[in-house]
N, C-alpha and C positions, 0 to 999 in steps of 0.2 A: 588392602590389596592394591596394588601400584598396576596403573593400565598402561596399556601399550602407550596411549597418550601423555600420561604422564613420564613414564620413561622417554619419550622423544623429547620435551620439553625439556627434561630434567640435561638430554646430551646436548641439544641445543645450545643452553644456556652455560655449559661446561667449554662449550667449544668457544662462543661468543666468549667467555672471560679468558681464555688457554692464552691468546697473545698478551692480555697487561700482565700476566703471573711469569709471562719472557721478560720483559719491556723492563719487570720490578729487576730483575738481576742485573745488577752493576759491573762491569767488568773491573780486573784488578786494577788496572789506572787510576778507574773512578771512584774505589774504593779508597785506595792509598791516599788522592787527593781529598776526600772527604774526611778522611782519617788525622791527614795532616792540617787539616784548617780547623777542625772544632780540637787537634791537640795542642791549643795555645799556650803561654805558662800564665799569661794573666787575660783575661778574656776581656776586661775593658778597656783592654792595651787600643782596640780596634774603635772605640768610641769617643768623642770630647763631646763636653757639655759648653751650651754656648757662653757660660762662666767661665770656660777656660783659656775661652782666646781675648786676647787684649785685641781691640781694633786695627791697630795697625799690623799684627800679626795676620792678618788675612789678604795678606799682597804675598806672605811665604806660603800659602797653599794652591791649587789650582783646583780652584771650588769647582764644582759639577754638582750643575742641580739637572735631577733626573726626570723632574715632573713635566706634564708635555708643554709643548710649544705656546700654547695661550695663556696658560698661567704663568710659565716665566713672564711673558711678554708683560704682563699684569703687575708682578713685583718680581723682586729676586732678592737677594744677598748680591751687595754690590761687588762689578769684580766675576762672578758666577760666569760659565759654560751650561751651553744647556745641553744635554741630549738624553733624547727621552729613554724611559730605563728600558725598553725592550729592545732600545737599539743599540745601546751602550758597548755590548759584548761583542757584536760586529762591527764598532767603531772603536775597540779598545786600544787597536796603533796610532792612535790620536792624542791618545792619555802620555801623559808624561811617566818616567820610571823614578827617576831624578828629582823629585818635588813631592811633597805631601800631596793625594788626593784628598777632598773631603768632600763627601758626600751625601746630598740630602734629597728629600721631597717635600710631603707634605708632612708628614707624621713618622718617617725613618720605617714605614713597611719596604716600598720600593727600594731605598735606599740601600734598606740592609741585605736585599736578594741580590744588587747591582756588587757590592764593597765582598760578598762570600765569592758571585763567580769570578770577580775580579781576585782575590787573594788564590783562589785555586789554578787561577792563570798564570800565579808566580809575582803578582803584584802586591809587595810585600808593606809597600806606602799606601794604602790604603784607610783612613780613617773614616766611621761614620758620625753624624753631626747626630748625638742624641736626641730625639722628639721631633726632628724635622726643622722646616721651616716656620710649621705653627707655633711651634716650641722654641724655637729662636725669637720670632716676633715676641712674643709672649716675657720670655726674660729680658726684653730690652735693645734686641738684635745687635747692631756694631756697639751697642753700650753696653752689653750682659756686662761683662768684665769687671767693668770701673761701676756699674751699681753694686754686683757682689762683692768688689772689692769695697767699697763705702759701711757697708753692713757688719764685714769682719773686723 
């Protein structure tokens, strides 16, 4: 038998959730734009691995590392822009259209949120830096290249 009390709770908590089950509905824009970014024809078209860039090849990019301001400070990828990934998207007429971006963090989670609202914004040079910056030091950073290269 359901009490009076528990029916209030029950419309309570119906109403308390009523606005995210609005919030969840996307409008047509944002559907079509979501539609057209994960309809890639190759999906790692969006990614390089830091084996893929020869050292000198990173004067052709305009790195943006997205991690905050104390850990650039700390290291970077030389060459790098910093702006932290929540600001990114309200500083995105900053970014160039005209030049490859490449984009990283720590581990390519930020990264990869910054490189989708960017592509959805119509920024169609957008790369992100596979595994981050951890993952760059790790392969060898301005050297991944020429060690992968050595191996093959």
């Amino acid at each position: 038998m359901i009490t009076r009390r528990t029916t209030v709770t029950l419309a309570l908590a119906a109403a308390a959730f009523a606005p995210l089950a609005v919030h969840a509905q996307a409008d047509k824009a944002t559907i079509n734009a979501l539609e057209g970014y994960f309809d890639f024809v190759d999906a790692n078209a969006g990614t390089i691995l830091p084996e893929q860039i020869p050292a000198e090849d990173y004067r052709k990019f305009h790195v943006l590392d997205v991690r905050d301001a104390g850990q650039f400070a700390k290291d970077h990828i030389p060459g790098a822009v910093n702006i932290e990934w929540r600001q990114v998207f309200a500083q995105r007429a900053k970014l160039p259209k005209d030049k490859t971006i490449l984009v990283y963090c720590n581990t390519s989670s930020f990264a990869a949120q910054v490189a989708m609202a960017l592509r959805m914004d119509g920024f169609e040079n957008v790369r992100l830096l596979y595994g981050g910056y951890n993952e760059w030091k790790a392969r060898g950073g301005m050297d991944a290249y020429a060690r992968a290269s050595k191996k093959s």
